[in-house]
DOFIVO-433201 format. One record per residue (C-alpha): x, y, z; residue in one letter; residue number from 1. Coordinates in steps of 0.001 Angstrom, whole numbers, plus 500000, padded with zeros to 6 digits. Example, Ala and Ser with C-alpha at 12.3 -4.5 7.8 and 13.67 -1.06 7.14 Angstrom:
! residues 2
node c1 512300 c2 495500 c3 507800 residuo A num 1
node c1 513670 c2 498940 c3 507140 residuo S num 2
END
This chain:
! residues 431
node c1 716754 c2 351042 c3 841751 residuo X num 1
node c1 714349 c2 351032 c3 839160 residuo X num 2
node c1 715459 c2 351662 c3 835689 residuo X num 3
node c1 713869 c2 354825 c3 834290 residuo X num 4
node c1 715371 c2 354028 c3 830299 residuo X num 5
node c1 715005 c2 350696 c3 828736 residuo X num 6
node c1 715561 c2 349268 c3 825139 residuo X num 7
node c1 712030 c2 347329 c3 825557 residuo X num 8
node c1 709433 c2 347753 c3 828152 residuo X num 9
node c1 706823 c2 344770 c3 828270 residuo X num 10
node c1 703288 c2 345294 c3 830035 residuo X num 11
node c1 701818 c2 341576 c3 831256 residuo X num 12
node c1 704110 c2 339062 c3 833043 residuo X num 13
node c1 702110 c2 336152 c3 831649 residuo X num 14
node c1 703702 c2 333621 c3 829815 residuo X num 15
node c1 703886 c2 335094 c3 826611 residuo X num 16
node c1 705297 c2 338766 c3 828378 residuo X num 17
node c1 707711 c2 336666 c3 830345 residuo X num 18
node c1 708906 c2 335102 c3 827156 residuo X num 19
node c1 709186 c2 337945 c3 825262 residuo X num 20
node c1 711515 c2 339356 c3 827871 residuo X num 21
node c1 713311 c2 336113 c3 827573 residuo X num 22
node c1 714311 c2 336399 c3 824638 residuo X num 23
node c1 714974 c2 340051 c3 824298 residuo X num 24
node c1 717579 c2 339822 c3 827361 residuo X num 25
node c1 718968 c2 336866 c3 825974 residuo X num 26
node c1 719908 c2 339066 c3 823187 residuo X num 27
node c1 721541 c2 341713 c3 825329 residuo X num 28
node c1 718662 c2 344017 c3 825128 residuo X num 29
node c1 717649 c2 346341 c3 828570 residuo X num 30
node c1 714209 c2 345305 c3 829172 residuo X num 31
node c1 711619 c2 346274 c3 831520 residuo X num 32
node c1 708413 c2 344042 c3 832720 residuo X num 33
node c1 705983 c2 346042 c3 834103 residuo X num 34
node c1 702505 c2 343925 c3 835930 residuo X num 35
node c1 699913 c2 345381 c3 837776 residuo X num 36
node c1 699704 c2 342705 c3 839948 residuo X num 37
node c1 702401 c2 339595 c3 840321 residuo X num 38
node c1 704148 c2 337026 c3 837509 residuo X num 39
node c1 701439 c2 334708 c3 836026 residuo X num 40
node c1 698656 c2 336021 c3 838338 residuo X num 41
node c1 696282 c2 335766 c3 835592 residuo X num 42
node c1 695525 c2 333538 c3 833044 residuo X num 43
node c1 699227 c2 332096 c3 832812 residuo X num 44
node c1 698309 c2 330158 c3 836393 residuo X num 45
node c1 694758 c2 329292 c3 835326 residuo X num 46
node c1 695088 c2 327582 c3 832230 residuo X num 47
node c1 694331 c2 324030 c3 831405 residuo X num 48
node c1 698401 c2 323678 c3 830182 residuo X num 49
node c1 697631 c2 322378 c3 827042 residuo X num 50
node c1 699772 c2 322577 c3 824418 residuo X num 51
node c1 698874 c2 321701 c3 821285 residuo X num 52
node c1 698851 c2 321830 c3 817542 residuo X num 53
node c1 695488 c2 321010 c3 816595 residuo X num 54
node c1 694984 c2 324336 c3 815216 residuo X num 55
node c1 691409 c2 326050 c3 814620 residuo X num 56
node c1 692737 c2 327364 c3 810742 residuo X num 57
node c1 695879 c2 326842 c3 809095 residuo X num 58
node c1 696910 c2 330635 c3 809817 residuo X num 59
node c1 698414 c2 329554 c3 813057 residuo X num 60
node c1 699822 c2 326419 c3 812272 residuo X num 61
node c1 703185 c2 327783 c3 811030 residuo X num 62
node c1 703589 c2 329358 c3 815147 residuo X num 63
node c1 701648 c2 326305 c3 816718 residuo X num 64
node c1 704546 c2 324146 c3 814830 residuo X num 65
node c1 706945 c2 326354 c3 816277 residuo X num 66
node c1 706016 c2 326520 c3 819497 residuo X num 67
node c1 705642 c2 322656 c3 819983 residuo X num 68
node c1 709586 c2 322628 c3 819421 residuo X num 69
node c1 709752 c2 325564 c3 821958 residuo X num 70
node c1 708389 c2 323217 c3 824747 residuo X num 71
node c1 710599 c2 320354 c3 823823 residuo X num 72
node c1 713117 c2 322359 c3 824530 residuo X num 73
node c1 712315 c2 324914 c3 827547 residuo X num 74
node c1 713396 c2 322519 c3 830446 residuo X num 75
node c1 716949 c2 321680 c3 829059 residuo X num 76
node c1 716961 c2 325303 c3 827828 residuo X num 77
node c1 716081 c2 326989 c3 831100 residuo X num 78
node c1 717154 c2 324203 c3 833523 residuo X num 79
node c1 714095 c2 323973 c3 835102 residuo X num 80
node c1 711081 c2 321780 c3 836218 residuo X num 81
node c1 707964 c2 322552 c3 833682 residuo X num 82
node c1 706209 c2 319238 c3 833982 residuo X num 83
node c1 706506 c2 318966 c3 830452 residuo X num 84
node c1 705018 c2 315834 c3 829328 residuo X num 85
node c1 704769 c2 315403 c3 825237 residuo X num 86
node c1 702250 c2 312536 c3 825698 residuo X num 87
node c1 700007 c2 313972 c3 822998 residuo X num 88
node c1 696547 c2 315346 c3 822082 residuo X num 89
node c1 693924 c2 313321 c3 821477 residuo X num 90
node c1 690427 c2 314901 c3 820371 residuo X num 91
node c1 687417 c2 312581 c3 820735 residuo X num 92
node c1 684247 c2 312582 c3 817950 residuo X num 93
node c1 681345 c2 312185 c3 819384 residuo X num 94
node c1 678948 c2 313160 c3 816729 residuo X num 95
node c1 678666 c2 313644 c3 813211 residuo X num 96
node c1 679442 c2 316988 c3 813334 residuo X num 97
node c1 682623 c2 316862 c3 815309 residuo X num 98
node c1 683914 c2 313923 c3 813277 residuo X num 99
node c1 683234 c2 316039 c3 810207 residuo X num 100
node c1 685302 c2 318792 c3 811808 residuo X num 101
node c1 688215 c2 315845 c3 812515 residuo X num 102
node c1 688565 c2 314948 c3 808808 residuo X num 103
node c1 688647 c2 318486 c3 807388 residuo X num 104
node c1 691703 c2 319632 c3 809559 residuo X num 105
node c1 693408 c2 316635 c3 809245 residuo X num 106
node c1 693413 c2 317305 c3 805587 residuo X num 107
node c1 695254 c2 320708 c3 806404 residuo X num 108
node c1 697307 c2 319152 c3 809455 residuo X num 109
node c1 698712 c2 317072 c3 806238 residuo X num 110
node c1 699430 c2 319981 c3 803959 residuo X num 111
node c1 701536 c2 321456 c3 806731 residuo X num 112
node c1 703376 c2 318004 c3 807390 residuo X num 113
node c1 702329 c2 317723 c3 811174 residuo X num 114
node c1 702170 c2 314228 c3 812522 residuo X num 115
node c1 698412 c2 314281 c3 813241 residuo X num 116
node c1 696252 c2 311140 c3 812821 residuo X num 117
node c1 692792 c2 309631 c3 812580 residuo X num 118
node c1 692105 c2 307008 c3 815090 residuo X num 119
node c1 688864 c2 304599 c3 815030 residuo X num 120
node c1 687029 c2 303603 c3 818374 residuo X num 121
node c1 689576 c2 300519 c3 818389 residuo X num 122
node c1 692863 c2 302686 c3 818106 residuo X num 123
node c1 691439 c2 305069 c3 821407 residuo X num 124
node c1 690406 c2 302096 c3 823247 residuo X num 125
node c1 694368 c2 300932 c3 822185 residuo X num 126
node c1 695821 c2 303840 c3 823804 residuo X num 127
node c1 693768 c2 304442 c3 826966 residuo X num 128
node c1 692445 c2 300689 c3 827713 residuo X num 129
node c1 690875 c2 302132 c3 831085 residuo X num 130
node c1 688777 c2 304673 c3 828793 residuo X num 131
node c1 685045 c2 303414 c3 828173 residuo X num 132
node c1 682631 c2 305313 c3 826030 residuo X num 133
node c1 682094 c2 304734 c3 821678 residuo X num 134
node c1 683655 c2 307373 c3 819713 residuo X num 135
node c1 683024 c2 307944 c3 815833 residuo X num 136
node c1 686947 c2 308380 c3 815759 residuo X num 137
node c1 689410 c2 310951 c3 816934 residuo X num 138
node c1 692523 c2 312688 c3 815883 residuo X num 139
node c1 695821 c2 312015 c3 817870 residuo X num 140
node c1 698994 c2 314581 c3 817694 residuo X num 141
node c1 701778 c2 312419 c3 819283 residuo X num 142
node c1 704076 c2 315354 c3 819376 residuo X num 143
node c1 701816 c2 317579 c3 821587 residuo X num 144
node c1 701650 c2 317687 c3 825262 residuo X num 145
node c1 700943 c2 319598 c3 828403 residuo X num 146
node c1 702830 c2 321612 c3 831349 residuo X num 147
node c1 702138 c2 322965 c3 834152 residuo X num 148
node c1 701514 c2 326363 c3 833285 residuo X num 149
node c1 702337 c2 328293 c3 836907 residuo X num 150
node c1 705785 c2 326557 c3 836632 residuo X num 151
node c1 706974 c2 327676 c3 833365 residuo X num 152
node c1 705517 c2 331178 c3 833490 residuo X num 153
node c1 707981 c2 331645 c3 836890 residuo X num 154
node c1 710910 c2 329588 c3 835400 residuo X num 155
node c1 710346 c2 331730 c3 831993 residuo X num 156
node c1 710684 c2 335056 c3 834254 residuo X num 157
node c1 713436 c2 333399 c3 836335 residuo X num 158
node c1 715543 c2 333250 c3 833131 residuo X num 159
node c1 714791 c2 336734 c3 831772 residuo X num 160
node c1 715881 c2 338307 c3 835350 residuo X num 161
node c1 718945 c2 335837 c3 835137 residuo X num 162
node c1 719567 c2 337285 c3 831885 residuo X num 163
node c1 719028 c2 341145 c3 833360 residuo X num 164
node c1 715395 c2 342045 c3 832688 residuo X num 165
node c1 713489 c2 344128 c3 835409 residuo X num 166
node c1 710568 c2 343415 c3 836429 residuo X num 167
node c1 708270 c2 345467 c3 838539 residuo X num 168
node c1 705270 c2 344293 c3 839719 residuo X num 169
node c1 702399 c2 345787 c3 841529 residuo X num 170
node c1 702667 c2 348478 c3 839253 residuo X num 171
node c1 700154 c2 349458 c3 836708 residuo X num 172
node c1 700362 c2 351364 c3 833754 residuo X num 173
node c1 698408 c2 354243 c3 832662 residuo X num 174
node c1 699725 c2 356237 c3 829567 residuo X num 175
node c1 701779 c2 355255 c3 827183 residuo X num 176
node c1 703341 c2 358731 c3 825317 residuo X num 177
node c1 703941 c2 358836 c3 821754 residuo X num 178
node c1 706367 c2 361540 c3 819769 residuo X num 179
node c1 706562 c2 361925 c3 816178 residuo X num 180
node c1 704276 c2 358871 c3 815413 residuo X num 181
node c1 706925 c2 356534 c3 817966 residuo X num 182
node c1 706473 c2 355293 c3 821442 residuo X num 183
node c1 708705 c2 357245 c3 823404 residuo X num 184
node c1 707673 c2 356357 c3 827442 residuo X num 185
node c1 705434 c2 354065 c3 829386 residuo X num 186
node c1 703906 c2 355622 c3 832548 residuo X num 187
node c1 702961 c2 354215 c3 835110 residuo X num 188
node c1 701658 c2 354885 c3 839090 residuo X num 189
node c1 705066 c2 354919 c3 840286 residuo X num 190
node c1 706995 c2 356572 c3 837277 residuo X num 191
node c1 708120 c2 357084 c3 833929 residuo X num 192
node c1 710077 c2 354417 c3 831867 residuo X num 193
node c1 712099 c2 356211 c3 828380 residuo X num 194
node c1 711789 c2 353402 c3 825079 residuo X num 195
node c1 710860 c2 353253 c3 821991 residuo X num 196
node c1 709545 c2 349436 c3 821898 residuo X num 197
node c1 706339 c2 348665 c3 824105 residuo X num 198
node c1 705098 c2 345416 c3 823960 residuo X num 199
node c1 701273 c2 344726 c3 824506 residuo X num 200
node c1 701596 c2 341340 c3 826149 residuo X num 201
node c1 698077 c2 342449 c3 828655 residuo X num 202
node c1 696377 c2 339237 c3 828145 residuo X num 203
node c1 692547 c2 340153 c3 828480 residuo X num 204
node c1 693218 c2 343904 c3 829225 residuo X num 205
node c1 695185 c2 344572 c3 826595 residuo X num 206
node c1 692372 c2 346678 c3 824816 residuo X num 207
node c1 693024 c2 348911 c3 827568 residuo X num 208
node c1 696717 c2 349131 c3 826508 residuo X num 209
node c1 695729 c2 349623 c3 822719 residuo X num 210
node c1 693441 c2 351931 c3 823771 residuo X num 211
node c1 696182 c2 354145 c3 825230 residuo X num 212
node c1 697451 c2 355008 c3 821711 residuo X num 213
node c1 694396 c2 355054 c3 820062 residuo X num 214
node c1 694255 c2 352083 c3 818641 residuo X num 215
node c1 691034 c2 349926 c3 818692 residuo X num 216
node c1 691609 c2 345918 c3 819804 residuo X num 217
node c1 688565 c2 343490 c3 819555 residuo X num 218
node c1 688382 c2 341769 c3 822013 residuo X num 219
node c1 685915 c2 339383 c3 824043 residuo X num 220
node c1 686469 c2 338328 c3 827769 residuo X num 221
node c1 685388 c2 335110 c3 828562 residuo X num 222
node c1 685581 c2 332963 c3 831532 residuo X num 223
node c1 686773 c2 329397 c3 831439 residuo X num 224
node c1 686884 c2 327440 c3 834667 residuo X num 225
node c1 689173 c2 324536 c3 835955 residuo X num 226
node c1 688994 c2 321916 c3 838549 residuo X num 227
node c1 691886 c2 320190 c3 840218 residuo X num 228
node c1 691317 c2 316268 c3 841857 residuo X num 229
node c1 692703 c2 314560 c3 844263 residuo X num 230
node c1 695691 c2 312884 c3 843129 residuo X num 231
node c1 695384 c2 309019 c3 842201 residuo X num 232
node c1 697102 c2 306150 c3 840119 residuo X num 233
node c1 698487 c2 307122 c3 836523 residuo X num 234
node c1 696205 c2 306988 c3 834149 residuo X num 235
node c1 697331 c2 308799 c3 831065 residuo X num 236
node c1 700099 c2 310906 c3 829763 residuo X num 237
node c1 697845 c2 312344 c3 826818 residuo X num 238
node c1 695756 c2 315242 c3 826857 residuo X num 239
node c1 692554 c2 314950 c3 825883 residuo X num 240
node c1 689220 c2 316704 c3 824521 residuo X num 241
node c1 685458 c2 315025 c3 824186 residuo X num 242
node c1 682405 c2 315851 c3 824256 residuo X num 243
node c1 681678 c2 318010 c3 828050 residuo X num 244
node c1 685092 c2 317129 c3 828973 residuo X num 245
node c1 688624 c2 317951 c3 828612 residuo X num 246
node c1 691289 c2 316489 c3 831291 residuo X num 247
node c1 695149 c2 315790 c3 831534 residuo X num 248
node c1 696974 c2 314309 c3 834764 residuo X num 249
node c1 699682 c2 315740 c3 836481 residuo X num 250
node c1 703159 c2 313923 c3 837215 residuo X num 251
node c1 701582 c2 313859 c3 840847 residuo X num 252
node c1 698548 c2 312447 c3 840162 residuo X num 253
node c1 696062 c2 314993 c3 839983 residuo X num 254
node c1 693634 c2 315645 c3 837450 residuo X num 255
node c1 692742 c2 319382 c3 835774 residuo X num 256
node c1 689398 c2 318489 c3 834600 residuo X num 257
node c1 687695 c2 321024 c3 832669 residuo X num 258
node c1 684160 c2 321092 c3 830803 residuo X num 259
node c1 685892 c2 321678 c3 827428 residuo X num 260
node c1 683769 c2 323218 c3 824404 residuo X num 261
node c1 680506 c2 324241 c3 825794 residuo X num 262
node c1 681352 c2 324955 c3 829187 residuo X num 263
node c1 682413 c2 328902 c3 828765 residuo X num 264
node c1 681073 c2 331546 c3 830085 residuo X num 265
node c1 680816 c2 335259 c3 828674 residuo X num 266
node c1 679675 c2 337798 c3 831151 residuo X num 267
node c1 678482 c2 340518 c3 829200 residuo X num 268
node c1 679829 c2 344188 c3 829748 residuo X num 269
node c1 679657 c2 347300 c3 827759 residuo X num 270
node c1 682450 c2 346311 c3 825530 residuo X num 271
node c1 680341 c2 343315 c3 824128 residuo X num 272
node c1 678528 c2 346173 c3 822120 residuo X num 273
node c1 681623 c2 346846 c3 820230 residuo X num 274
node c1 682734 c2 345061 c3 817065 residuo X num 275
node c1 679729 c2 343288 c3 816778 residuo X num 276
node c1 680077 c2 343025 c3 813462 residuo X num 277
node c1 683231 c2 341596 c3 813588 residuo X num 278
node c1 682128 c2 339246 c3 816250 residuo X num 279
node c1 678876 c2 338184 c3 814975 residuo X num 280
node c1 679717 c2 335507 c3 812138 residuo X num 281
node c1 681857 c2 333208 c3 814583 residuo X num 282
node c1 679354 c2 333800 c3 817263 residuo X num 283
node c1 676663 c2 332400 c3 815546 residuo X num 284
node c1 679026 c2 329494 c3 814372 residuo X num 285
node c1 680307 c2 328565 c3 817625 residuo X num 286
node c1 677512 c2 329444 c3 820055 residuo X num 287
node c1 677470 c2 326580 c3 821693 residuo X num 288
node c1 680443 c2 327353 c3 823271 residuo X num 289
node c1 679093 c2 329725 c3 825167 residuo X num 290
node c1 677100 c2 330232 c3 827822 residuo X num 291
node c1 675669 c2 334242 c3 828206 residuo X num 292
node c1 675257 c2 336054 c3 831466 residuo X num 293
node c1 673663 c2 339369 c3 831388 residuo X num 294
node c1 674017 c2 340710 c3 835286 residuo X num 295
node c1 676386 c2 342252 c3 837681 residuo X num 296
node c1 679460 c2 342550 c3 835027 residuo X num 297
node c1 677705 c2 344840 c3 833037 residuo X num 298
node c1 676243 c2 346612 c3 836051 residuo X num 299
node c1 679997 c2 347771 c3 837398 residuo X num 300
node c1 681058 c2 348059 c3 833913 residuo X num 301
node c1 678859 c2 351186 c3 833684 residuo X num 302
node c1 679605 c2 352704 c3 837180 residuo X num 303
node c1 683229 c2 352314 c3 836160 residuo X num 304
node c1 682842 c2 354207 c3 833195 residuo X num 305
node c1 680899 c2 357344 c3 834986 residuo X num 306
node c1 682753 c2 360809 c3 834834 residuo X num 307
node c1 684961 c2 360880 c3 837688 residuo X num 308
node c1 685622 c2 357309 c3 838676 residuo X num 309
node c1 688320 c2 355967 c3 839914 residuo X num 310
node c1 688491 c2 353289 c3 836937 residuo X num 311
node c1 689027 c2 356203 c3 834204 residuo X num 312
node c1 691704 c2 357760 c3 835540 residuo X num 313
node c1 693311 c2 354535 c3 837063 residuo X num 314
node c1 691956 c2 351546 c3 834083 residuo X num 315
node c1 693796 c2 348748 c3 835655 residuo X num 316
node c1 693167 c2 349529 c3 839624 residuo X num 317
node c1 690240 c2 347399 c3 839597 residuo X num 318
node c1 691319 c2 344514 c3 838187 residuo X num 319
node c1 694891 c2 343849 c3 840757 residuo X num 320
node c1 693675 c2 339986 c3 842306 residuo X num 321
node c1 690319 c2 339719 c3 841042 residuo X num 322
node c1 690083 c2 336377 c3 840635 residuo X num 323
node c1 686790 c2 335860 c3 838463 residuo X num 324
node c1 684339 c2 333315 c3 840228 residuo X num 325
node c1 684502 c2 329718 c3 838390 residuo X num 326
node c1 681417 c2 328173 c3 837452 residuo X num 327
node c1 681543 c2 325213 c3 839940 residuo X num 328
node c1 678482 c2 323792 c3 838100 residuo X num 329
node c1 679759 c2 323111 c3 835036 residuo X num 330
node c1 683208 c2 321780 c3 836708 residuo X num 331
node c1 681124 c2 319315 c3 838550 residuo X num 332
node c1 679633 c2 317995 c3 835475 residuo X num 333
node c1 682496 c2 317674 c3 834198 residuo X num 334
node c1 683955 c2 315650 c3 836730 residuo X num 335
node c1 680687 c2 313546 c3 836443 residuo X num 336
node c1 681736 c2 312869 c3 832912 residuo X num 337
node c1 685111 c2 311862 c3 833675 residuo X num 338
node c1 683903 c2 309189 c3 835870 residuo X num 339
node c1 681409 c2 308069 c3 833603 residuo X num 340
node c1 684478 c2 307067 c3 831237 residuo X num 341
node c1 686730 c2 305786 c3 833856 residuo X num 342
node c1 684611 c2 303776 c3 836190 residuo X num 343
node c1 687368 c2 302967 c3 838093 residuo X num 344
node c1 688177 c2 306339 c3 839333 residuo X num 345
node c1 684882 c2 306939 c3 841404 residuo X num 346
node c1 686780 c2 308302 c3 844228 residuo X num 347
node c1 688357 c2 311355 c3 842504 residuo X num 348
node c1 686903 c2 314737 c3 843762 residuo X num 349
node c1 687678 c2 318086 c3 842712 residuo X num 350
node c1 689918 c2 319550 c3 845594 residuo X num 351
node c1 690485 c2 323208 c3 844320 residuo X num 352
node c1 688059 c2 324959 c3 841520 residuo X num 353
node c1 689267 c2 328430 c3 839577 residuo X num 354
node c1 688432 c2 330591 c3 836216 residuo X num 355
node c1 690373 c2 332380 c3 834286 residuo X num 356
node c1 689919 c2 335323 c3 832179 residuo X num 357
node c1 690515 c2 334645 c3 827782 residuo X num 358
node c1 691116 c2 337472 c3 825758 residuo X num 359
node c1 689197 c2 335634 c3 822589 residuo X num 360
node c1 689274 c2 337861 c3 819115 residuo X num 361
node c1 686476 c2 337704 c3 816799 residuo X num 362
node c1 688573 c2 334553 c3 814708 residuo X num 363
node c1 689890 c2 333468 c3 817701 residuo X num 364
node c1 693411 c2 333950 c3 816514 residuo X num 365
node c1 696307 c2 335722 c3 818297 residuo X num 366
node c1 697240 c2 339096 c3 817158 residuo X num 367
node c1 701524 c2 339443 c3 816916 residuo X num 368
node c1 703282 c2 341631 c3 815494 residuo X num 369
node c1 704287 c2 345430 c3 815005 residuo X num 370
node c1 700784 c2 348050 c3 815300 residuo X num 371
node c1 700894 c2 350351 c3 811399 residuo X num 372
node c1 701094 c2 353371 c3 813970 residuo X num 373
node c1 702600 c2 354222 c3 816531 residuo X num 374
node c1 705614 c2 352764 c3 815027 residuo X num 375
node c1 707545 c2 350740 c3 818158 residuo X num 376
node c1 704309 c2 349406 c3 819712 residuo X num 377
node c1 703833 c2 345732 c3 819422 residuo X num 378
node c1 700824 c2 342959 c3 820110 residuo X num 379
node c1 702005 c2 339704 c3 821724 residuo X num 380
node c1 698161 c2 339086 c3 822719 residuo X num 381
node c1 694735 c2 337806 c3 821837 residuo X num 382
node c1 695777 c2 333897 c3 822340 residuo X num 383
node c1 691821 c2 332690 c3 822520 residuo X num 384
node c1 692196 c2 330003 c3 824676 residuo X num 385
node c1 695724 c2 329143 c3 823439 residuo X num 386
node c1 697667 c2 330881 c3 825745 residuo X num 387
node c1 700296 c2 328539 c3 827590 residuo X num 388
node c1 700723 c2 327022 c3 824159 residuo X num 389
node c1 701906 c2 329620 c3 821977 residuo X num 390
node c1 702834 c2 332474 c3 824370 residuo X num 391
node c1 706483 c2 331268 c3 824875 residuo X num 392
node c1 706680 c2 331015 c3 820891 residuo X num 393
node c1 704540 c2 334161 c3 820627 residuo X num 394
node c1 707156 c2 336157 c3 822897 residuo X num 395
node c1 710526 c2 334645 c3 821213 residuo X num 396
node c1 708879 c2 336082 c3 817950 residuo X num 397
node c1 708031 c2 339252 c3 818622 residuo X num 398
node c1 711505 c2 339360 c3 820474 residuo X num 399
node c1 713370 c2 339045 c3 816905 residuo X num 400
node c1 710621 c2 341990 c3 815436 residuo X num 401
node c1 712415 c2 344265 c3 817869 residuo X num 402
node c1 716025 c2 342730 c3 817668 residuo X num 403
node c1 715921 c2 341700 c3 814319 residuo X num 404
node c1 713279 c2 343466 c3 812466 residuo X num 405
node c1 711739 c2 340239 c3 811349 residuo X num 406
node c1 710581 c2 337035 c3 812645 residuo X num 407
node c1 711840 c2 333147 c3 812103 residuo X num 408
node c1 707755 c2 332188 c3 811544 residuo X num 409
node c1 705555 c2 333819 c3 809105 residuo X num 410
node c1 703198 c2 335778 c3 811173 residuo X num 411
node c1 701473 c2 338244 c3 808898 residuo X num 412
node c1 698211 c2 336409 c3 808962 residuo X num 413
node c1 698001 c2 337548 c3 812862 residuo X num 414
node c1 698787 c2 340979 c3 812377 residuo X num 415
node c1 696490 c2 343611 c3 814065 residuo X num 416
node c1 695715 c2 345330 c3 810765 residuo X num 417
node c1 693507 c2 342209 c3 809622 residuo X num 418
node c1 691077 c2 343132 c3 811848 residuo X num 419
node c1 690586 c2 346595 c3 809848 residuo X num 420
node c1 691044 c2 345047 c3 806428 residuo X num 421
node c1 688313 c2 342209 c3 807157 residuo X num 422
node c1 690805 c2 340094 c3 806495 residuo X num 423
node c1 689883 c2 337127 c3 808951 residuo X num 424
node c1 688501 c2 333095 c3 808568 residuo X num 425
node c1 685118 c2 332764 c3 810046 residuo X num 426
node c1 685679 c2 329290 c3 811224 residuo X num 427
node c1 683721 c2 326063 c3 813058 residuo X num 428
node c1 685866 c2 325068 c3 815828 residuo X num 429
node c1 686774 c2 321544 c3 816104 residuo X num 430
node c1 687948 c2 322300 c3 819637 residuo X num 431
END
């Protein structure tokens, strides 16, 4: 029977909602999980599983740290397979530019005492001898990793229903209520839910959510897109970023190979006319990482919008399995690259191709904590790309805002509020 009063509901069973309600019903606390569609069906399966502390400014560092020790510990803590491997990060310099980028945060990675270091063409040739190419250096995080980020999402959820969360999925919500400046009930197509914590965990469509209350979120969606190989002999434990490329293999052999920076796509829709003042100065820094489409996104973007459609009175309907199309182009090139750099792995092939949808903010920094007003609505959302890495961190902290009243990690910088106050680093991206 589904619960119809709850201490915490949480929209979005991605990794970062199914953490959150981890941690809350590890502390005793009724929670309900409400997803449109099914656990992880959206970016929390489609991710490269990267995690990593090679942060793009030093206001996430403090939760990248914390996170790292998160994954170290999720399979012993939830008794499950992860495919956690902490082989580390390694980020290639291929240029000037890039290598400029290296030495600056590895100046901050110091400040904050994370074991981050430079490594010359010699030291990457040291650690993967099958690896050809010339690099101008490279930075190398032995403490990072990668996972398989389908796994842990489900094990995640696994432990927060073993624990006594609900969580109902194929249902969408579509009002959340609001008395005396407090949340006071989620609605949704099947019914009403009584609390006065919500948690925004909606991944890319958590605008939608904000929106709901009357709050404004910017927010970009972008489209990154993954290939999977055939499996083959190991290779490397490490996961690693160049130039066109980005790549870790699983335990079973296979490769995700994706096209790293560069190889994004942004489908323009009638949101990308909002905040674009907010957006503009990291845009024009980091436009290289994107590639624009202007085309049949923007074209059901403004039938959905019409007076009368079904997408204004139902804002999620639309989006239940929509897989967005992956760029098989840019995949392929990808792949092309990989095999330029291991010679010996001319047989690989990419067996299974996909895309995801990022929820990227304009300083591509999450946004956690408690909303100014409504009082009891919270942001565990706008990850940029870094999804699988800090959600599980992202959820236990916004779990102790509600238990506790304050988090274990300094989190201010990512507050929603910032956004308002201008208060945001318009940053390069090393990666």
């Amino acid at each position: 029977m589904n619960v119809r009063n709850a201490d915490a509901v949480v929209i979005g069973a991605g990794i970062a909602g199914c953490a959150t309600a981890y941690y809350l019903s590890k502390r005793g606390l009724n929670v309900v999980v409400v997803e449109k569609g099914e656990v992880g069906d959206e970016q929390s399966s489609r991710a490269w599983g990267f995690v990593r502390q090679q942060a793009r400014t030093a206001r996430e560092l403090p939760l990248m740290m914390a996170g790292a020790i998160v994954w170290q510990e999720m399979e012993r803590d939830l008794g499950a397979d992860v495919e956690w491997n902490q082989g580390g990060a390694l980020t290639l310099a291929g240029d000037e530019e890039i290598l400029g980028r290296i030495k600056a945060w590895l100046k901050v990675g110091e400040q904050f005492g994370i074991e981050t270091r430079f490594l010359t063409n010699d030291d990457v040739k040291e650690l993967i001898p099958s690896m050809k190419g010339e690099w101008l250096g490279a930075m190398y995080t032995p403490s990072d990793g990668h996972a398989q980020p389908d796994k842990a999402t489900n094990a995640i959820s696994i432990g927060a229903r073993e624990n006594g969360a609900q969580f109902r999925t194929g249902e969408a919500v579509e009002k959340i209520e609001v008395k005396d400046g407090r949340v006071s009930a989620v609605v949704t197509d099947k019914g009403r839910i009584v609390t006065e914590n919500v948690v925004c965990a909606a991944g890319a469509w958590s605008h939608k959510v904000a929106k709901m209350v009357g709050l404004t979120l910017p927010y970009r969606m972008v489209r990154a897109s993954v290939g999977q190989t055939n499996p083959t002999g190991h290779v490397t434990d490490m996961a690693v970023i160049g130039p066109r490329i980005a790549f870790r293999q699983r335990p079973t052999g296979e490769f995700y190979i994706a096209p790293g920076p560069g190889g994004t796509d942004y489908d323009v829709d009638l949101d990308s006319f909002k905040h674009i003042r907010l957006f503009m100065p990291n845009f024009r820094r980091n436009r290289e990482m994107f590639k624009v489409h202007i085309g049949s996104a923007l074209v059901m973007d403004i039938l959905r919008s019409l007076p009368g459609s079904p997408a204004r009175r139902h804002p999620f309907a639309h989006t239940v399995r929509k897989a967005p199309e992956p760029n098989r182009k840019v995949i392929d090139r990808a792949l092309g690259t990989f095999k330029s750099l291991f010679p010996d792995q001319q047989g690989l092939q990419i067996e299974h191709y996909w895309s995801g949808r990022i929820d990227a903010t304009p300083d591509a920094l999450p946004v956690i904590g408690e909303a100014k007003s409504p009082k009891g609505l919270y942001f565990c959302t706008g990850f940029s790309g870094r999804g699988i890495g800090i959600g599980p961190v992202a959820g236990k902290v916004t779990a102790e805002l509600i238990a506790d009243g304050e988090a274990s990690v300094d989190i201010n910088a990512l507050r929603h509020s910032r956004f308002e106050e201008r208060d945001m680093d318009m940053i390069k991206a090393v990666v």
